[in-house]
C-alpha positions in Angstrom: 20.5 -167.5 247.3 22.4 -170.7 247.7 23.7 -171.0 244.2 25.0 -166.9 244.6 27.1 -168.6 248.0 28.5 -170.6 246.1 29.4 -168.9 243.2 31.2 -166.9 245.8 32.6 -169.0 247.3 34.3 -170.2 244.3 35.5 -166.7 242.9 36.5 -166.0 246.7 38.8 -169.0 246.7 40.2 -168.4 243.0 40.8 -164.8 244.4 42.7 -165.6 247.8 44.8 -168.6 245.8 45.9 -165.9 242.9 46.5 -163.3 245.6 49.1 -165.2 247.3 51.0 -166.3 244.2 50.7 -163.2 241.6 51.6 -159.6 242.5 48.7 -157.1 243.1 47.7 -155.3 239.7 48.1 -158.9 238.1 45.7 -159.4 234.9 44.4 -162.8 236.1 43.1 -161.2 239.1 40.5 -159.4 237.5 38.6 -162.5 236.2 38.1 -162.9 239.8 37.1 -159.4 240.6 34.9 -159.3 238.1 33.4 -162.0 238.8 33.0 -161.6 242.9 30.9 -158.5 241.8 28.7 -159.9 239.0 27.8 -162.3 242.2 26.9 -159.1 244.5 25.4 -157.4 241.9 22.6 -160.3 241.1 22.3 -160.1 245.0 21.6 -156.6 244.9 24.2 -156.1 247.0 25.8 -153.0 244.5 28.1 -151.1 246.8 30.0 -154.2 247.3 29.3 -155.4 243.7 31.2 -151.6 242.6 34.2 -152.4 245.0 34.9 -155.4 243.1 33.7 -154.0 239.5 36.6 -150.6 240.3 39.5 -153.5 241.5 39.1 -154.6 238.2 38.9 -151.5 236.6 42.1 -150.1 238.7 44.1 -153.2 237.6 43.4 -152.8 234.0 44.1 -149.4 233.7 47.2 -149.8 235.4 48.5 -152.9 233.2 46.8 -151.8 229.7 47.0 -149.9 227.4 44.0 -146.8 227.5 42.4 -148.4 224.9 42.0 -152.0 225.2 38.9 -153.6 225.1 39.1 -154.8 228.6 39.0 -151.9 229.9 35.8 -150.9 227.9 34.3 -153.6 229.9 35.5 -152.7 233.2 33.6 -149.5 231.9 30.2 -151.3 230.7 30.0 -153.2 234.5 30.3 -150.2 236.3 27.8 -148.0 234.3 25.1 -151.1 234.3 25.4 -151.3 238.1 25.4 -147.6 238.6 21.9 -148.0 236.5 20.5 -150.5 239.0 21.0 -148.0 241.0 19.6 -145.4 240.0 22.5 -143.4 239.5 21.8 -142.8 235.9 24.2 -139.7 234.9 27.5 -141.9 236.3 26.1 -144.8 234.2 25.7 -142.5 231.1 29.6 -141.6 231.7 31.0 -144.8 232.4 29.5 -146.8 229.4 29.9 -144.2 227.4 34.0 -144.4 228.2 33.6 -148.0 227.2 32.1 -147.5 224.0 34.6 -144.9 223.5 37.5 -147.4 223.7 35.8 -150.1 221.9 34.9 -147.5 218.9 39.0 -147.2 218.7 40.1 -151.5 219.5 37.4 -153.0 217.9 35.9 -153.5 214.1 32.4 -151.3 214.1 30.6 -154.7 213.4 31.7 -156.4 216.2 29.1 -158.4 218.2 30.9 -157.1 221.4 29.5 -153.7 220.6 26.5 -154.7 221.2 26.4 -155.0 224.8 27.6 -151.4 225.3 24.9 -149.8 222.6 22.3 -152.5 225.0 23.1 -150.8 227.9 23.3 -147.3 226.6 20.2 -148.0 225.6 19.0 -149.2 229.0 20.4 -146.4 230.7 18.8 -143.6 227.9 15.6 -145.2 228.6 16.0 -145.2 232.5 16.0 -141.6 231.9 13.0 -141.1 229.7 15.0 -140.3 226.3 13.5 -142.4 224.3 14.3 -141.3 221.0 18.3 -141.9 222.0 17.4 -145.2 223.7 15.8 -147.0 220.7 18.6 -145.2 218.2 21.0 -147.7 220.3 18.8 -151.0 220.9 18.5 -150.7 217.1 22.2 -150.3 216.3 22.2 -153.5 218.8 20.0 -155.1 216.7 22.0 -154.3 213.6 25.0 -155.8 214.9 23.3 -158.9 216.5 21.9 -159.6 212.6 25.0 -159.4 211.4 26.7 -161.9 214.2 23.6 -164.1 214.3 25.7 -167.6 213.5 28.5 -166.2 215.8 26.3 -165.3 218.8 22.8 -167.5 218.2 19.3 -166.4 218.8 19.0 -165.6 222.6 21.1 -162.2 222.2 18.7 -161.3 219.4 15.7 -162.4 221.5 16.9 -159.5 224.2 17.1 -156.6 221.7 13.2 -157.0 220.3 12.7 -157.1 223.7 14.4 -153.6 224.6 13.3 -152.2 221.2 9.5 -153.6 222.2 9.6 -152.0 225.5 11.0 -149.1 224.0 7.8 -148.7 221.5 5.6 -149.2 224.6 7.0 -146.2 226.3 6.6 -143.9 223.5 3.0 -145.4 222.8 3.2 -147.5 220.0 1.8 -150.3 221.4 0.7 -152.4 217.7 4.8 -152.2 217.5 5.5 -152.7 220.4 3.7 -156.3 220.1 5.0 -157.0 217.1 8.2 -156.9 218.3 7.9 -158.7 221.8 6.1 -161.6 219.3 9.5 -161.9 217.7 11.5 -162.0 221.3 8.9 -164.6 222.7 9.5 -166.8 219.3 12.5 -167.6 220.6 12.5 -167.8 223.9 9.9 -169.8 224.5 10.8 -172.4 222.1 14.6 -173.1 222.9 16.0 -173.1 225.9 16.8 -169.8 226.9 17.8 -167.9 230.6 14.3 -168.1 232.2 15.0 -164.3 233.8 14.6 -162.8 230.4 11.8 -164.7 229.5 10.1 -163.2 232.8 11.2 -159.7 231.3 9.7 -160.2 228.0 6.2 -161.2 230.0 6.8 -158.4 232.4 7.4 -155.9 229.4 4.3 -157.8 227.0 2.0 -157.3 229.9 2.9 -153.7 230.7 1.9 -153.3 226.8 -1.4 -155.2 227.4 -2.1 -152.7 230.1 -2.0 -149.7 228.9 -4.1 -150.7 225.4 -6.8 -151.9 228.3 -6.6 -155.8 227.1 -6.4 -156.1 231.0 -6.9 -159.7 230.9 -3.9 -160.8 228.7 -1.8 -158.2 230.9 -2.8 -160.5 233.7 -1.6 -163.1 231.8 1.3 -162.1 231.0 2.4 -160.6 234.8 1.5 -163.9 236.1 3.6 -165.7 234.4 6.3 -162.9 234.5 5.8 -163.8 238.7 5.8 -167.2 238.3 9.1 -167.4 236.9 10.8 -164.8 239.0 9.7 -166.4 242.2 11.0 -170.1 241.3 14.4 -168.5 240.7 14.9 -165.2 242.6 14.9 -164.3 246.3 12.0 -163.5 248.4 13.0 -160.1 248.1 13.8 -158.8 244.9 13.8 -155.8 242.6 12.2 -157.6 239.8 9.5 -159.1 242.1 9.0 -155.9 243.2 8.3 -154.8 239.6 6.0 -157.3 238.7 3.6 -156.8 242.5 3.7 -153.0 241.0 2.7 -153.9 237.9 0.0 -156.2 238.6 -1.4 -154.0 241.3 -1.9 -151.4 238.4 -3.5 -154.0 236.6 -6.1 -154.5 239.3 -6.4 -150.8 240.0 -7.6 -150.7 236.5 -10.5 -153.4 237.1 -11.5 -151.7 240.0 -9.9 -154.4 242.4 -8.3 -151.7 244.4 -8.1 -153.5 247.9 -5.8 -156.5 246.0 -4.0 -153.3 243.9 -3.5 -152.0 247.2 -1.6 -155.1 248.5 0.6 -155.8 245.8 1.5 -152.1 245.3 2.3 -152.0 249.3 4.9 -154.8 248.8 6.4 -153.5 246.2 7.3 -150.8 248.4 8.3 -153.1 251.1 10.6 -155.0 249.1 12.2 -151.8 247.3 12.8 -150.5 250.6 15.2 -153.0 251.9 17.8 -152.6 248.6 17.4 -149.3 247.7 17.8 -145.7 249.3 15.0 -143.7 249.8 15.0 -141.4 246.7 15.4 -144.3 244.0 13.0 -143.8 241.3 11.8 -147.3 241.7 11.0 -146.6 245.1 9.4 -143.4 244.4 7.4 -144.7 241.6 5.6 -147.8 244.0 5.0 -145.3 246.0 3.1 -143.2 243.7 1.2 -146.4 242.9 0.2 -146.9 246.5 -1.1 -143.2 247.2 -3.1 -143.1 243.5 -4.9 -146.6 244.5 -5.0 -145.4 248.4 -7.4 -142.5 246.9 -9.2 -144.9 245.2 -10.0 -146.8 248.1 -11.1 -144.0 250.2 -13.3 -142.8 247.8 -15.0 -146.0 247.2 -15.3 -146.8 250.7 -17.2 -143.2 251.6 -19.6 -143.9 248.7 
């Protein structure tokens, strides 16, 4: 959490120093603005994250014209927040407004294009369409090819991811591999942001899992833990992923008292960011009443 305060700090001073020398809907205020809420939003922290994302957004529609690309980003932060929190059919319509604008500013091949078919794709697959959602991380993928000398390997490394993932979902899990292979290449042998290395092991492990190689999903959670709590805080929505994840792991072996515990902090965790009818939150919970059953019935045999 420290480097977040200061980070803060830092945009908060930029802000109040621009504020007293440029008039309000000022274009160099938004640097600021945006990045104030790209602070709260890795905090978790998303209704003040979106105050600071909609300043921005307010500013440049106000000093733009409709269709510059700056405003497609405006767009694209908004939607990926509103997907963190679980407000999935406001993220669908704000990136979708971006990509919009950038389909009219911008070449079609441009590596910026990218990010908005990423987190279409994200937000598709947030709400189980899976066939849309891998349509976009491969069009990501295509552009990312294209741009690979302009944008370099770790960009590429985060589509096989999402296309991996993807694959998972819809059950083809030999592709699904083959893919995450090609995302872990890179990552782990330049240096990369350590975060999406965890997410690749997060997403290889959930693979693992559900073709019942148990013991390389444990692998791969573990290490997907041990990177996420060097670097995040105590509480954490991707911690709380990876407790769910390995407790389903261990309700699969039969370990159902340790499933138990991990599942039960994944709930504790989601329940101090996120309202009650989140569908992470709902989904731990589901965890914790399948293994609770399990436990009772084990314990009256």
């Amino acid at each position: 959490m420290g480097e977040y305060s200061k980070a803060l700090e830092y945009y908060e001073k930029a802000l109040d120093i621009n504020r007293k020398s440029l008039p309000p809907n000022h274009l160099d205020l938004v640097a600021s603005y945006r990045g104030i809420g790209l602070v709260y939003q890795k905090m978790e922290e998303y209704s003040k994250a979106l105050e600071y994302y909609e300043k921005a957004l307010e500013i440049n529609k106000k000093s733009l014209p409709p269709n510059h690309p700056s405003l497609a980003v405006s767009y694209n932060n908004i939607g990926c927040l509103y997907d963190k929190m679980g407000e999935y059919s406001k993220a669908l319509l704000a990136v979708t407004t971006g990509l919009n604008i950038q389909q009219i500013s911008r070449d079609v091949n441009n590596p910026d294009f990218a990010y908005s078919y990423d987190s279409l794709g994200t937000i598709h697959r947030s709400m189980k369409d899976y066939s849309k959602a891998l349509a976009c991380f491969e069009r990501s993928l295509e552009i990312r090819q294209k741009a690979f000398r302009e944008i370099g390997p770790n960009l590429l490394a985060l589509t096989y991811g999402n296309i991996g993932e993807v694959q998972r979902l819809t059950g083809n899990y030999s592709t699904a591999v083959s893919f995450l292979l090609k995302a872990l290449e890179i990552q782990e042998n330049i240096p990369c942001n350590r975060t999406n290395l965890a997410l690749t092991y997060n997403y290889m492990g959930e693979t693992y899992r559900k073709m019942n190689n148990y013991s390389r999903a444990l692998e791969f959670h573990e290490k997907a833990l041990e990177i996420r709590e060097k670097l995040l805080p105590s509480i954490h929505s991707d911690l709380a992923v990876t407790h769910n994840n390995l407790a389903k792991v261990y309700e699969a072996t039969g370990q159902y008292k340790l499933a138990h515990e991990l599942a039960q902090r994944a709930v504790e965790m989601t329940q101090q960011k996120f309202p009650e009818k989140h569908p992470h939150l709902l989904e731990y919970r589901e965890t914790v009443a399948t293994i609770r059953k399990k436990l009772r019935s084990v314990c009256f045999d």
